[in-house]
Structures are given as C-alpha cells and as structure tokens.
N, C-alpha and C positions, 0 to 999 in steps of 0.2 A: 551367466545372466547378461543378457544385454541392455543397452544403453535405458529405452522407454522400463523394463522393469525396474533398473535401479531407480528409476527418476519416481517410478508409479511408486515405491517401498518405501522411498525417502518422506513423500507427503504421509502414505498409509499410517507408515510406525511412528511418527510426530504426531499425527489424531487422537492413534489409538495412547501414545503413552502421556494425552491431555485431557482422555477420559472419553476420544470419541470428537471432539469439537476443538477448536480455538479464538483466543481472544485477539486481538488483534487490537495496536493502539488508534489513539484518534488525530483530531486537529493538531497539527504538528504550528503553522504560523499562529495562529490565534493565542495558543500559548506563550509563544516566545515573546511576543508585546505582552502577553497578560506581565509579565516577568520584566517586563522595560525596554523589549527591543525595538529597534527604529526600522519597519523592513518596505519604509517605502523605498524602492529601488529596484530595478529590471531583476536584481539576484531574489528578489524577496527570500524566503529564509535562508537559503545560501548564501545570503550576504555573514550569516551569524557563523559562520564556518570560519570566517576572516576577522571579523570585531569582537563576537562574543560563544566564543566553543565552549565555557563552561554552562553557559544558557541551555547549547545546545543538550550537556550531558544532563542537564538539570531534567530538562521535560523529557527524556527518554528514561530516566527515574522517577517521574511523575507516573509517566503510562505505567512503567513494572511493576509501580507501586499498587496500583488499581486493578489491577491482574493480567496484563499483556502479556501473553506467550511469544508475540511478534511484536517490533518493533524497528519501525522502518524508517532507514537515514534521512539524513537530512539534505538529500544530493537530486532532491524532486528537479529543480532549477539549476544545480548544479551540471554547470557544462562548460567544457575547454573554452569554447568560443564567447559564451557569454563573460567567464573570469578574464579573457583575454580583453574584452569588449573596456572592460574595468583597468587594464592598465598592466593586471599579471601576466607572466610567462607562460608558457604551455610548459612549461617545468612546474610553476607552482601551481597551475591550472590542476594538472594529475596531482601532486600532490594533497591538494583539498578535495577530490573526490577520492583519496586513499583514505584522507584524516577521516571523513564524515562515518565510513565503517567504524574504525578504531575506533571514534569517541562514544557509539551505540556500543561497540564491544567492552569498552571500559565502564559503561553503564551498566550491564551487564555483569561484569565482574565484578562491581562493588554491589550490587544486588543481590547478587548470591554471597558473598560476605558479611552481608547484613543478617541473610536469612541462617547463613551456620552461625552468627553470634546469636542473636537472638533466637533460640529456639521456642520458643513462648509464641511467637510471632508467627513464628513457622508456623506451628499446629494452631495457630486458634488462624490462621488464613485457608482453612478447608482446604489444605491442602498444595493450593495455588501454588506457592510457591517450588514444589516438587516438580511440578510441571518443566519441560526443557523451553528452552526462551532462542527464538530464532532471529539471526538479524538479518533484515531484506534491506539490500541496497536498492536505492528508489531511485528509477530511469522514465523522468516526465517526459511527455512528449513535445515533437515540436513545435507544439504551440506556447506550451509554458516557456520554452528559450524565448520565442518572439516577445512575449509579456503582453502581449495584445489581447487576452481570451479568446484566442483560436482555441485553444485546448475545450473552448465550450461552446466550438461549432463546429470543431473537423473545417471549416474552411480556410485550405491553406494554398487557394488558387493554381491556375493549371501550371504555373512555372515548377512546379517542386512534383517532383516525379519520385517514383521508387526507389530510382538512385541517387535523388537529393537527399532523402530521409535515411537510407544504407551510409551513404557519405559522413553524414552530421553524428550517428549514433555511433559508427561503428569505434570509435580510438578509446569515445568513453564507456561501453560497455567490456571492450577489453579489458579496461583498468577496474575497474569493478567486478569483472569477471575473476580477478587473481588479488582482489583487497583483503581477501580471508572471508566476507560476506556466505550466509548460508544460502540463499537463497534472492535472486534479483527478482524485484516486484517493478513491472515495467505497468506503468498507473494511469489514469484517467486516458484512456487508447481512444482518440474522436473518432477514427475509421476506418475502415477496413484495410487500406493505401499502410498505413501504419501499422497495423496488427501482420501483414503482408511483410515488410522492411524486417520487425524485429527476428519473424521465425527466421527470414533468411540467412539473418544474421548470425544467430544461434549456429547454425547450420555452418554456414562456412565456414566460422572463425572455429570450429571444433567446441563451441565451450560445456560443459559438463556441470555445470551450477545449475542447479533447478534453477526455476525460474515460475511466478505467475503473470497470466496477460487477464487487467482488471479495466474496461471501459466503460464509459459513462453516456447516460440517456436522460435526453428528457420529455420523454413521452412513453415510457415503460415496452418499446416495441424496438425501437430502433438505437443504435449510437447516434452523439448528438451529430455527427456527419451525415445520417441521413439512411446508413447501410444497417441492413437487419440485426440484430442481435445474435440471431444463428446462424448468418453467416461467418461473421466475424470470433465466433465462440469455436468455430469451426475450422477457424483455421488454427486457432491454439489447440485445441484437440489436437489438430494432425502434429504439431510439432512435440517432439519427444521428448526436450528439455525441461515442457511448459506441464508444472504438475498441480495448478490451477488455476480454476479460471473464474472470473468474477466482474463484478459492478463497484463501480467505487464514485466518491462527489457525484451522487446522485439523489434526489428526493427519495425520504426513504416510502414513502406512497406507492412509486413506481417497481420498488423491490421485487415484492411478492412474484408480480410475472415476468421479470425476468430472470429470477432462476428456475420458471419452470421451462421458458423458452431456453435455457442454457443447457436443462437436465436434458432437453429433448436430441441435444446434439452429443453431448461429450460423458463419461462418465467419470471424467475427472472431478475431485472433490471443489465445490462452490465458495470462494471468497464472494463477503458483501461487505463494505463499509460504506455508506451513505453520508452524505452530507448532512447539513440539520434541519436540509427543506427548505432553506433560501436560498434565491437566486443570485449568478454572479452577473455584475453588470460591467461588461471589460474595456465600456467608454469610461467610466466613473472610475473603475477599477477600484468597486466598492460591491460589498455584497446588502441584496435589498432583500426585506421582509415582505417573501409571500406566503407558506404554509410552513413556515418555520417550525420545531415542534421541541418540548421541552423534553428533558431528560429523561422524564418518567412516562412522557410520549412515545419517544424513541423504542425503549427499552421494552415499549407493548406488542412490537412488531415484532421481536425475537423470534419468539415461540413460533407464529404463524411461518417466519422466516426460514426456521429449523424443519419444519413438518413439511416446508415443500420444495427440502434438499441441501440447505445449504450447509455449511461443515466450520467455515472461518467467517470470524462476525467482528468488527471492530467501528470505527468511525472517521470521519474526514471533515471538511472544512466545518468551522463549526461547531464541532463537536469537543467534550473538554474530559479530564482523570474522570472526572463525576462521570461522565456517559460512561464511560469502559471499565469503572468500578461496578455501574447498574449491571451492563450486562455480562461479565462479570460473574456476579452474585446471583444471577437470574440462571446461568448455566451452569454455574455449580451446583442449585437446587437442580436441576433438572437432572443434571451429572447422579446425583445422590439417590434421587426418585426412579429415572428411570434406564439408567444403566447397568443399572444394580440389581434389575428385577431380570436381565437379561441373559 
C-alpha cells in the first residue's frame, strides 16, 4: 500500500469509527482568560506553555468533555523564533513545542480514565466517549509569528518568498512531526505562497504524519490573501500527507460555499471550524462585533454544513465547550437517525 493510501485510510477509518463525522474542539485563547490567563503578549496562548500548562490541560478537558474527537495543541503561535524572541534557547524553544503535544496527550489520557471509571458516564454520553480522540499539533502560519494579523490578510509583502516561509517552518514542523502527535493541522493558511511552502515541505523532509491544510476567507470565494479557494484546496489535494482539507477562523455565513468550492476540487474529506462571525481587528488586536452569532446560531449551520460535504465540524476564535457540546449533540442525533438507516 503506498504512502497517499495509507494517509487516505488513516482519515477514512477515524470517520467511519466516529460514526461517519467528527467533532473537532473550539476556541482554544478565549478560554484560557476565561480561566485567568494573561495572553496579552506576541506568544498569545503559547505563552501558557511556559506560565500556565495546567490551564493548558484544563481547556483541552473542557473540549473532550463537550465531545471533541480532535483536539488541537496549543503550539498555534508556538515557534523557535518567537520563544527565542522571549529570551529562551532553541533547546527550550523545541522543547515547548514537544510539551504542548504531551500535555493534549496527557488530557487525553486522563479522559479516557475518567470514562472507564465512570461507566455511567460513559453510556448515558451516546456513546461519545467510545469514539478514538486524535491530537493535531497546530502549525500557525506566518503571520500569527508576526503578531501583527497578517494571518487575516495573507499580506506578508514581497520580501518573504517561498523559501522565507520553507526557512521559518521547516525546524518546527520537524519537531512536531516526531512529538508522537496523530495528525499536524497546519491552520488559518492566508494563501496560496503558504499552502505552496507547507506541501513542499512534507515532501522533502520525508514526513509521514497525516496532516490537514485549513484556510480562511473573508468573502466566501477566495483566502483572505486574495487567491481562490480551489486553487489553494488544490494544492493540498495534490499533496499525499494532506488527508484534509478545510476553512477554519472564518464567518460561519461564508461556510456553506466554500466547501462546495473545496468539494469541486479534492475528494478529500472537509474540515470546517468557523470563527463566531466577528471580526479581528489586528491594529487594536481586539476582536470587533459584526455578525457575531450565538451558540444556538452556530449550531444551525451544521446540518446545512454536513449536506454539502463536509465530514469534521468544530470551532475557533470565539467559540467556547458550549459550542462543541451543541454540535456535538446535533451529530450524534443525526449519527442515530441517519446512519443507522444506512
């Protein structure tokens, strides 16, 4: 069996043994202040890797709690250069982007220890907890190192070339590549120049860890850089590592077409996780209410979400357990009604 089959089997029998679909958790920084953390700082929650790692295991047992199949580290902003920027060594630098897997895996593992003590729990959560629980190390893009919200322009001017962005990624996806991590979710991709960097990289360095490539738009057509949605869905298609492909920190409004603009390209199964439909403002570097939308809002898009393809369903900035307990609950009904008739 070669390399693209294993990678296509690995997504397939993780769907099928979560009923067909998966959960996927949410707002990862919104939480950690819900809880006390201070993450004004260039690391924003990668600072909590260093000050507060039990915060961190806290809210990755919040999402498992709510019914995340997936849960994704907290190594979004986590990067050599930025810890170094902080005063670390490239010795502690890797080291906290080994920790931030481990302490999802240690969540992890007292979650399913939860779930054999309590069987009670077990069965009266439909099941959820049966489900296997995957942890994606999360590789932001270059704009989240800047701190500046490029990541919600794609504008990273003409000095930064392909082998800027190969340069910057490549030491810390190695390290991440061999942290024991199931699966690398390389997250909010502004364009095409980047979506471009990571497959090469895959590619060269040999690495064999699935992987999903998830970008973000803000006009339901294009990444916020400006390049088409199926171009850029396209080129994760071609690369063999990449065994989904998806939207993430985006208005959930704009959803709907773009996974059918994604379907049109790839047949890889569709990650979406949306923002909550506010805007980031990356002068203020504060998020502003424009079509915000409430939980029970969010959670109305599923279905429509599910019927025009998509497979993994979770949330992002914004988004809290409550959202990904909704849906959640919403595909396990659907799980029960209409899988079952299948």
């Amino acid at each position: 069996m070669g390399l693209e089959s294993i990678e296509r089997s690995f997504m397939s029998d993780f769907l099928a043994k979560c009923g067909g679909y998966a959960v996927v958790d949410g707002g990862f920084a919104t939480e950690l202040e819900r809880h006390g953390a201070d993450l004004i700082d260039p690391l924003w929650s990668a600072k909590c890797l260093i000050t507060a790692p039990h915060l961190v295991r806290r809210v990755h047992l919040d999402y498992l709690d709510a019914g995340a199949n997936v849960i994704i580290t907290a190594s979004y902003q986590a990067t050599i250069q930025g810890f170094e920027a902080k005063g670390l060594s490239a010795q502690e630098a890797e080291a906290l982007l080994g920790r931030s897997v481990e302490i999802a895996s240690e969540a992890r593992e007292i979650y399913y220890s939860r779930c054999t003590k309590d069987s009670r729990d077990f069965i009266e959560n439909g099941g959820i907890s049966r489900c296997p629980i995957l942890v994606a190390a999360s590789v932001g893009s270059y704009g989240a190192y800047l701190a500046d919200g490029s990541e919600y322009s794609g504008n990273y001017g003409e000095t930064v070339t392909l082998e800027t962005l190969k340069d910057f990624h490549r030491r810390r996806l190695q390290i991440l590549a061999r942290s024991g991590a199931d699966l690398i979710a390389f997250e909010t991709i502004p364009n095409k120049i980047e979506a471009k960097a990571y497959a090469e990289l895959l590619d060269e360095e040999g690495i064999h860890v699935p992987a999903w490539f998830s970008f973000n738009s803000k006009d339901g057509i294009n990444v916020v850089g400006g390049d088409s949605i199926s171009e850029c869905a396209s080129i994760a298609d071609s690369c063999e590592q990449v065994v989904a492909v998806g939207v993430n920190c985006t208005p959930p409004r704009y959803i709907h077409a773009l996974i059918l603009s994604i379907k049109k390209v790839t047949s890889k199964p569709v990650v979406v996780y949306p923002n909550s439909g506010e805007t980031y403002d990356g002068e203020s570097k504060q998020w502003v209410k424009s079509v915000g939308v409430a939980e029970e809002d969010f959670v109305s898009y599923i279905s429509k979400w599910r019927e025009a393809g998509a497979s993994l369903f979770g949330g992002c900035c914004r988004t809290t357990p409550n959202t990904i307990r909704a849906i959640s609950r919403i595909l396990t009904h659907k799980s029960n009604t209409t899988f079952g008739q299948d």
